[in-house]
C-alpha positions in Angstrom: 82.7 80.0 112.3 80.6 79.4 115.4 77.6 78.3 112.4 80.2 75.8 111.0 80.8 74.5 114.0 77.6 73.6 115.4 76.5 72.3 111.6 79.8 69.6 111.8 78.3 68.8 115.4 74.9 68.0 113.9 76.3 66.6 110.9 78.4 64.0 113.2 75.5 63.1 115.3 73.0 62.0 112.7 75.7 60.2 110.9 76.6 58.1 114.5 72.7 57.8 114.9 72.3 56.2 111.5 75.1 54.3 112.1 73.5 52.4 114.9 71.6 49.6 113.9 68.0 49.2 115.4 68.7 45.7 116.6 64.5 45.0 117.8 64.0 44.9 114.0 67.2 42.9 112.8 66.1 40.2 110.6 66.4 36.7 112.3 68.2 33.8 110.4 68.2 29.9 112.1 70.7 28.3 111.8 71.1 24.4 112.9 74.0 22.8 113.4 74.2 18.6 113.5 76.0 15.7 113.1 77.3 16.2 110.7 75.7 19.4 108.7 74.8 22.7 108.6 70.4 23.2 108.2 70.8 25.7 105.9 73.9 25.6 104.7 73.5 28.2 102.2 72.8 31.5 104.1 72.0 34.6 102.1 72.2 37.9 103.4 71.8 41.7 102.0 74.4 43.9 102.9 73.9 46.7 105.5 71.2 45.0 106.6 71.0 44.0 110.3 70.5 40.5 111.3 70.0 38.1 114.3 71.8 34.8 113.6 70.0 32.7 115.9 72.6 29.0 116.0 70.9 25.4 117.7 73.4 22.9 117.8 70.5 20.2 118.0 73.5 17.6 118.8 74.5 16.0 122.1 78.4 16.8 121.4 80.0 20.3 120.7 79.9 21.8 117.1 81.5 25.1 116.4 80.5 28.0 113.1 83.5 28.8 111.9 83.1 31.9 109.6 86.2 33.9 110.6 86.8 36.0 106.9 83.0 36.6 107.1 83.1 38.0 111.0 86.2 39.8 110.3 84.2 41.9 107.7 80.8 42.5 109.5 79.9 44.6 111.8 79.5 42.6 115.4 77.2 44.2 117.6 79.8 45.0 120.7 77.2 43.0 123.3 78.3 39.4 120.7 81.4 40.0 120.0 82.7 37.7 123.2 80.9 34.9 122.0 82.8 35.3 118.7 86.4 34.2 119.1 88.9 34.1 116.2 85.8 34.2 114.0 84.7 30.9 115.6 81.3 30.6 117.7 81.7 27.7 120.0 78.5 25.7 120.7 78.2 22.7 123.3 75.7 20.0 122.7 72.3 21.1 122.5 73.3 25.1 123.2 71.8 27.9 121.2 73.2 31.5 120.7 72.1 34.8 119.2 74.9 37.0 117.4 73.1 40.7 115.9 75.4 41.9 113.2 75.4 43.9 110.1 76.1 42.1 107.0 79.6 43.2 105.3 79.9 43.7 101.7 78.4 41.8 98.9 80.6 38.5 98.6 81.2 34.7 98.8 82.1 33.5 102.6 83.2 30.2 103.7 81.6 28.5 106.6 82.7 24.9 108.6 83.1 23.3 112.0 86.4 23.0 112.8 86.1 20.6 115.0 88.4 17.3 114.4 86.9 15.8 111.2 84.0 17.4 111.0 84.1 19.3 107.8 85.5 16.1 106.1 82.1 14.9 107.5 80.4 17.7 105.2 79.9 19.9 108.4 80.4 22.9 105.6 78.8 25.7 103.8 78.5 29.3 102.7 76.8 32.3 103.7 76.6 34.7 100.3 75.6 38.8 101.2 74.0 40.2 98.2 
């Protein structure tokens, strides 16, 4: 029993240590935000993999990335999650931001600014995990 034991101790502390991702080798994705588009605004991802999503709003006003069925399904590394409110990441002008995350599962997700007209603008796009 005691055997058991200590093999469901080890067992649950290389699954937790696997579980973390290794942030200093996440893979880094731009993403630019303008009047009134997203630069890309395609953004493909493989799931499980770990990524840096590294947002410029090169504008002088505020844009937001509005992604909220997309944030609810990856996995936020708990140091971002603030900066990620309601699935929105607010951005004033000319402000950057960094969120690490895991991709969620393969899938279609729908990305905009939410801001007052700005998706009728064409401030829109997609990020697809593979």
């Amino acid at each position: 029993m005691r055997y058991l034991l200590l093999a469901l101790a080890l067992l649950a502390l290389t699954s937790s240590a696997r579980a973390a991702p290794d942030w200093g080798t996440a893979h880094e994705v731009e993403i630019r935000l303008s009047n009134f588009s997203f630069t890309p605004d395609r953004i493909e991802l493989k799931s499980g993999e770990a990524y840096r999503l590294h947002l410029v709003n090169t504008a002088s006003g505020g844009h937001n990335f509005d992604a909220g069925k997309f944030f609810a399904a990856a996995q936020v590394s708990p140091s971002d999650q603030a900066k990620v409110q309601k699935g929105t990441i607010e951005l004033k002008g000319g402000e950057t931001k960094d969120i690490r995350l895991v991709a969620p599962a393969a899938g279609s997700y729908k990305l905009h600014c939410s801001h007052f007209m700005h998706s009728t603008f064409g401030m829109t796009g997609e990020i697809v995990v593979r």
